[in-house]
C-alpha positions in Angstrom: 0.0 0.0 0.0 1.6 3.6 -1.0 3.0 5.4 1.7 3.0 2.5 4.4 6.2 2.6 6.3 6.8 6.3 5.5 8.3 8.3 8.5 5.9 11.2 9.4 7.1 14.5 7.9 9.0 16.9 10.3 6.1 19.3 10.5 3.7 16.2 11.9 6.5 15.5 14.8 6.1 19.2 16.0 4.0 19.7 19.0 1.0 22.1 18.3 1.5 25.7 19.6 -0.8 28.3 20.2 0.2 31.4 17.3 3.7 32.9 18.7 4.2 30.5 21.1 8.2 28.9 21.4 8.6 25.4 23.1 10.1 25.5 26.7 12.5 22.9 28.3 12.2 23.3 31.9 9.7 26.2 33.5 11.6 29.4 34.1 10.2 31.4 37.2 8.4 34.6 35.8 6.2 36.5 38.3 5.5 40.2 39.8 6.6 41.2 43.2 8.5 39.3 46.1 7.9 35.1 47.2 5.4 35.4 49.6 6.6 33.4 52.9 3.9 30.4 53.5 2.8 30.3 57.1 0.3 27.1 57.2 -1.3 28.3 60.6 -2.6 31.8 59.2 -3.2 30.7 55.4 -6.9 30.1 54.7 -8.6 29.9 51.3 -12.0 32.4 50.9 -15.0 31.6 48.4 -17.3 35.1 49.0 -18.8 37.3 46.8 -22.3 35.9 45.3 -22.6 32.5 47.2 -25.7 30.5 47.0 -26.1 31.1 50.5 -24.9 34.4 50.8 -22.1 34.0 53.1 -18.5 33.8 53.4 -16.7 30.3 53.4 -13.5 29.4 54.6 -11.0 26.5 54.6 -7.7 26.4 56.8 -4.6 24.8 54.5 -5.2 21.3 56.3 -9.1 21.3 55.4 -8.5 22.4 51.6 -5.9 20.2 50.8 -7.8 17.3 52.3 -10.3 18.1 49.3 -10.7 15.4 46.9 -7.1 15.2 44.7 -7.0 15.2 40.9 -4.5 15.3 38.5 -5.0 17.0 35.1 -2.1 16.6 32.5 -2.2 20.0 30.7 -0.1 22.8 28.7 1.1 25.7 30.2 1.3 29.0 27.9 3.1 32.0 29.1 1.8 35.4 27.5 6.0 36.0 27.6 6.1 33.4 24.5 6.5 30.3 26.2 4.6 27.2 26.3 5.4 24.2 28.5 3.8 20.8 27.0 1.9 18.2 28.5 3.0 18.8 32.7 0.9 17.1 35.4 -0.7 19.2 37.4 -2.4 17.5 41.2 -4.7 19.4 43.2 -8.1 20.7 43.9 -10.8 20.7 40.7 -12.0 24.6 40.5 -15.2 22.5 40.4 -14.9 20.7 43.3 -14.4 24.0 45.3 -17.5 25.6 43.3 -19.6 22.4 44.7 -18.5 23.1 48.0 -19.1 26.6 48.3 -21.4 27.1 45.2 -22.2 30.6 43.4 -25.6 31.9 43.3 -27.2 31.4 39.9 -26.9 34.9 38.6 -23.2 34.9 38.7 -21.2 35.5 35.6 -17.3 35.7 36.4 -15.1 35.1 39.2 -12.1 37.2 40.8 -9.1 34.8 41.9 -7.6 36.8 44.8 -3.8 35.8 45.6 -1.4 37.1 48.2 -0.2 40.8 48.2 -3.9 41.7 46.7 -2.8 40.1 43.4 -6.4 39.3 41.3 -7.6 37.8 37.6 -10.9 38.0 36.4 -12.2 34.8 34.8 -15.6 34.1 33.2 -17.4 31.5 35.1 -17.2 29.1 32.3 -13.7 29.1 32.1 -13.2 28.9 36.0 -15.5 25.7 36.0 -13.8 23.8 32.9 -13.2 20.4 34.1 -9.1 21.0 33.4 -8.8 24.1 35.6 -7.2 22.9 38.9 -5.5 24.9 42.0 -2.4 22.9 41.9 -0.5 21.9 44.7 2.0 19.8 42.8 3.4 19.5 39.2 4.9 15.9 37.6 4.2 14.1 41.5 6.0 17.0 43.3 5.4 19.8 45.2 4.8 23.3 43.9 7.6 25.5 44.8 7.8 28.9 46.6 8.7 30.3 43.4 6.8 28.9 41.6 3.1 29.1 43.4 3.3 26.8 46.7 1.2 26.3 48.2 -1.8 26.7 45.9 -1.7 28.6 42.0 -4.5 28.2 39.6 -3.8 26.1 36.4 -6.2 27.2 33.7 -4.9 25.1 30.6 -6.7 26.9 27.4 -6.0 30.6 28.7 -3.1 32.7 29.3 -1.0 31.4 32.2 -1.5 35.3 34.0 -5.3 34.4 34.1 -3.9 31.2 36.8 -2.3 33.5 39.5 0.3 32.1 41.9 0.0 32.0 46.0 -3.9 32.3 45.5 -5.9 32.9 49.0 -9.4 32.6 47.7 -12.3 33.6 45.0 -14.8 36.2 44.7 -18.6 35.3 42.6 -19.2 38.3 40.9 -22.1 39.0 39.0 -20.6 41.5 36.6 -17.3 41.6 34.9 -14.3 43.7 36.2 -10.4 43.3 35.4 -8.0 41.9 37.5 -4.1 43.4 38.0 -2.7 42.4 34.8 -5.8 43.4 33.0 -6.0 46.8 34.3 -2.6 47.1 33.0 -3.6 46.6 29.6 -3.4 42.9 29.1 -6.6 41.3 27.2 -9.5 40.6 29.3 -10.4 37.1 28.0 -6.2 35.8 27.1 -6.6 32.9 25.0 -3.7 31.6 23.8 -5.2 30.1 20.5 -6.9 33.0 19.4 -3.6 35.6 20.6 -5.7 37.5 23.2 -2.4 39.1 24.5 -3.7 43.4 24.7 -6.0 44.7 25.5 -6.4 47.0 22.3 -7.2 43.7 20.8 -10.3 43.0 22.4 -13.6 42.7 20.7 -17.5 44.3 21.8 -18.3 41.1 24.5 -14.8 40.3 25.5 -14.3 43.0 28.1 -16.0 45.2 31.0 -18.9 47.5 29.4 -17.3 46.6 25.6 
């Protein structure tokens, strides 16, 4: 039979990239701001905002990472041009915490809040895709200080700035509004695949009163 045997060509042994996107060996450390020091008795994780039942909930670093465990193999792409293939990420569902602590039904985005007031704004879809995960480890291991421990946000088809490091807790919102990097002129939705980098780019529906 013609072609059987044939090698694939060189451009079918390349890894699919988002547009601008370079492969990365290793994960280089890229973030805003100092390495928060991790003190487990005073950590707690927040869900508030527009809750179901209109109250505040709380879990202490033993409770939440007690939550059910999952891992999610997934890409990592860095709005700084880098993507990192096919790492496995273990943690906390973001839909596991949303069953726990669930949103009331008029809410439309959420607010990830990390340490030193650090935010992104996420639609609620995104935040409840079954990939996105608050990791606690990457490839079996521990996160490290540098790199998010004890708790970052992986969402796998946006911009890795839309998954903040050190995060403390979420806000339901039932409107949109822009987190720290998007007030600072990044785009307001950052996907990768479509090159959502600026925020001049956006499009009417992709951003706060657009």
């Amino acid at each position: 039979m013609e072609g059987m045997g044939q090698p694939e060509s060189r451009e079918a042994q390349q890894p699919q990239l988002p547009p601008g996107q370079r492969l990365q060996r290793g994960w280089p450390v890229t973030h805003y701001g100092p390495v928060p020091r991790f003190r487990p008795d005073r950590w707690e994780f927040r869900v508030f905002g527009a809750t179901a039942e209109q109250g505040k909930h709380t879990w202490t670093h033993d409770d939440f990472t007690a939550l059910p465990y999952t891992t999610v193999v997934a890409d990592l792409h860095c709005v700084t041009k880098f993507s990192m293939l096919d790492a496995e990420w273990g943690g906390v569902l973001a839909r596991t915490v949303a069953e726990a602590a669930p949103p009331a039904g008029h809410v439309t985005h959420v607010m990830v809040w990390a340490e030193y007031g650090f935010s992104s704004n996420l639609r609620l879809s995104d935040f409840l895709d079954e990939r996105t995960v608050f990791a606690t480890h990457k490839d079996g291991e521990l996160l490290t200080a540098e790199h998010g421990f004890p708790l970052r946000l992986i969402v796998p088809h946006l911009y890795a700035w839309k998954g903040p490091k050190w995060v403390r807790g979420i806000e339901y919102m039932t409107a949109d509004r822009r987190g720290f990097w998007e007030e600072r002129g990044y785009h307001n939705v950052g996907d990768p695949w479509r090159e959502q980098r600026y925020s001049y780019q956006e499009e009417p529906g992709e951003g706060p009163g657009l």
